[in-house]
MARLUM-941844 format. One line per field, with one value per residue: x, z, y of N, C-alpha, C in turn; residue number from 0; chain. Coordinates in pm, 1 decimal. Layout:
<pts>
n.x	[X;...]
n.z	[Z;...]
n.y	[Y;...]
ca.x	[X;...]
ca.z	[Z;...]
ca.y	[Y;...]
c.x	[X;...]
c.z	[Z;...]
c.y	[Y;...]
seq	[NUM;...]
mol	[A;...]
</pts>
This chain:
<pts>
n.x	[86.1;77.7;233.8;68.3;-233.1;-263.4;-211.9;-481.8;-711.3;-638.5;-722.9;-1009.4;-1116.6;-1137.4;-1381.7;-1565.5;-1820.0;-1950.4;-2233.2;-2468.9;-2619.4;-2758.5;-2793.4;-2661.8;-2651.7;-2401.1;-2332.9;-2147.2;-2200.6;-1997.6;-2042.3;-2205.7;-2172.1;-2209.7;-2230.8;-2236.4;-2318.0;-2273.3;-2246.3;-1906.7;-1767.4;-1614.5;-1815.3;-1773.7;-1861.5;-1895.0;-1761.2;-1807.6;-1718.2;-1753.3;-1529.3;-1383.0;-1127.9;-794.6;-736.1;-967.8;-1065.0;-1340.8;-1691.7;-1757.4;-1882.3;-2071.0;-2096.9;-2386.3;-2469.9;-2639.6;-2528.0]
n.z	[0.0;-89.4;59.8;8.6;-30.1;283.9;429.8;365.3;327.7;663.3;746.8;660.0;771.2;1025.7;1041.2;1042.4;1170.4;1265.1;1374.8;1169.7;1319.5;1217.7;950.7;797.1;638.2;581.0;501.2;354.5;219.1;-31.8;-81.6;-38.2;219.8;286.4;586.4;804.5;1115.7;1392.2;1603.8;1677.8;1707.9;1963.8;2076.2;2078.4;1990.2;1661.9;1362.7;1012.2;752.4;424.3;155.4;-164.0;-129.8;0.7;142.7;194.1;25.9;-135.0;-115.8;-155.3;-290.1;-229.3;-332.3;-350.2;-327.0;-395.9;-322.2]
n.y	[-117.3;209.6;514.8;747.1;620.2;473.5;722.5;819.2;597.5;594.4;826.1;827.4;600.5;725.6;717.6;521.1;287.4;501.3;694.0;911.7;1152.0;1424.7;1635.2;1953.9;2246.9;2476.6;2816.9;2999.0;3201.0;3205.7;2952.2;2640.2;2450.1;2108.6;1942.3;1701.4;1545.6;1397.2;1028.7;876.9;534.7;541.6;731.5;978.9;1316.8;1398.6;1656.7;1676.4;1790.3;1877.0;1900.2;2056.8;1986.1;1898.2;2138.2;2310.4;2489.3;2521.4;2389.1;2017.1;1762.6;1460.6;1133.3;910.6;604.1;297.4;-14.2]
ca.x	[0.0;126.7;191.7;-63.4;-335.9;-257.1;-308.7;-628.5;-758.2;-652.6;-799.0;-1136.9;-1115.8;-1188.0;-1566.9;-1615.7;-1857.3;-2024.4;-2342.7;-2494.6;-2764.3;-2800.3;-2720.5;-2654.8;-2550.2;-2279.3;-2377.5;-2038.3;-2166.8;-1913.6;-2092.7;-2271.8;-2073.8;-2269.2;-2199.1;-2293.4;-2262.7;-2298.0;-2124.0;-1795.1;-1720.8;-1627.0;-1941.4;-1738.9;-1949.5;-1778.6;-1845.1;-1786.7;-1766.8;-1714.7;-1454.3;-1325.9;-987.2;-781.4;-724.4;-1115.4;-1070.9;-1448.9;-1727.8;-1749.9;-2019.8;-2063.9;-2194.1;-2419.6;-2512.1;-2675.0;-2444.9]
ca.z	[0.0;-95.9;163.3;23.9;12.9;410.5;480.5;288.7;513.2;803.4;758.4;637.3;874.7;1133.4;993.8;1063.7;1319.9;1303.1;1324.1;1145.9;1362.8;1155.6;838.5;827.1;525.4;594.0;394.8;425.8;104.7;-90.6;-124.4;22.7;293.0;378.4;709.7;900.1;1266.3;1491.6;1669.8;1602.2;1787.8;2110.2;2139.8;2041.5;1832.0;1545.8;1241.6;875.8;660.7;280.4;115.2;-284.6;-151.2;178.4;241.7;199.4;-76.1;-142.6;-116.1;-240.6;-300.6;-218.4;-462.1;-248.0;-428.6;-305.2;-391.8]
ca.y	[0.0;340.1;550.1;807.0;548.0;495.0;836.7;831.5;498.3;613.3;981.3;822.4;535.8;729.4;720.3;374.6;308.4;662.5;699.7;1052.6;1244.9;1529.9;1708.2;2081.0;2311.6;2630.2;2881.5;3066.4;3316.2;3135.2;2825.1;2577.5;2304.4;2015.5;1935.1;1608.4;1542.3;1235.9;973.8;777.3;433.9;606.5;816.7;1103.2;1380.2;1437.0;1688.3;1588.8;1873.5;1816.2;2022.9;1994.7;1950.9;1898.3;2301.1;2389.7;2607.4;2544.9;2290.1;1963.3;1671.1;1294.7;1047.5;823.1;515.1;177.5;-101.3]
c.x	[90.4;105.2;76.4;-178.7;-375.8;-283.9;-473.9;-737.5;-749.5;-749.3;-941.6;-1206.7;-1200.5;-1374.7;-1633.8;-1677.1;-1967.9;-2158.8;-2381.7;-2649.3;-2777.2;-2701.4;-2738.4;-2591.1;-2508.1;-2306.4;-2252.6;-2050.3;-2060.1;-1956.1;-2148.0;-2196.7;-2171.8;-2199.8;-2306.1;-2225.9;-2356.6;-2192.9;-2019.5;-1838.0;-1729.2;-1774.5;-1911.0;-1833.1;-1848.7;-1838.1;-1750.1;-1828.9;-1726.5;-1696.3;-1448.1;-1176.2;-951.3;-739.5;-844.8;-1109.9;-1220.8;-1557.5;-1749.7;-1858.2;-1966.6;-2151.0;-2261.6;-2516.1;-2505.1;-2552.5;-2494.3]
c.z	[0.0;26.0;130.3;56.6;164.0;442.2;476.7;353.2;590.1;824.4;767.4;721.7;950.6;1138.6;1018.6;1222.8;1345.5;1255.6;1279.2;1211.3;1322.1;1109.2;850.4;674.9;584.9;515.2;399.3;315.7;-42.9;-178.3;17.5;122.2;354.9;486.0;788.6;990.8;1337.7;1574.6;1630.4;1748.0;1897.7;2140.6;2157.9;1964.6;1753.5;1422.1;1090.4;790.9;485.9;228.8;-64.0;-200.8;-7.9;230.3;206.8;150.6;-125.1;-150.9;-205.1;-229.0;-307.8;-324.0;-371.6;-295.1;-356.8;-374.6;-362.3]
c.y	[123.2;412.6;679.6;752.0;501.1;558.5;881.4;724.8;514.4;740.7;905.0;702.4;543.6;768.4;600.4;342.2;412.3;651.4;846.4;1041.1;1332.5;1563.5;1849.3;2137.5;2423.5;2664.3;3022.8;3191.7;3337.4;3066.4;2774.4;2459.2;2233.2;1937.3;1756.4;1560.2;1419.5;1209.6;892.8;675.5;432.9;694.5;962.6;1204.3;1407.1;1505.3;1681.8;1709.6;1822.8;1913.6;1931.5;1905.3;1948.4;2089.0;2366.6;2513.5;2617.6;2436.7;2154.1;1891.5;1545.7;1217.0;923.7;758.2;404.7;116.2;-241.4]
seq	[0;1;2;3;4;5;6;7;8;9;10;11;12;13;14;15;16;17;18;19;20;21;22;23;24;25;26;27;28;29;30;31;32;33;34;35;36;37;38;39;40;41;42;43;44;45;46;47;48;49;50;51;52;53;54;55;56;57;58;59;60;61;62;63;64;65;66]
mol	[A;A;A;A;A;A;A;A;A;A;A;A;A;A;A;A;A;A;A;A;A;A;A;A;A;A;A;A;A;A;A;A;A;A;A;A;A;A;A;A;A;A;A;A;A;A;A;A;A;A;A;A;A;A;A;A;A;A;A;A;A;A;A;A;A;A;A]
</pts>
């Protein structure tokens, strides 16, 4: 495994487990950031914003498809 692909499992990893209690959009005047917040594993809250890129230069979108 590449070590980018590691970073990229471990970063997204830490999603495993999580349950989402609510969605939220940021409306930062920019754009739009969908935002969802819940619990991880531990019972941590945790929020989940969705960027294009890793320095949140502006929002991005999930493709969320049965399989």
């Amino acid at each position: 495994m590449s070590t980018e692909n590691k970073y990229y499992e471990d970063h997204y990893g830490q999603l495993v487990g999580m349950v989402i209690t609510s969605v939220s959009i940021i409306d930062d005047g920019d754009g739009k950031w969908p935002r969802f917040i819940g619990k991880n594993s531990l019972g941590e809250t945790i929020e989940v914003t969705v960027s294009s890129d890793q320095e949140g230069n502006e929002p991005g979108h999930l493709f969320i498809e049965k399989s």
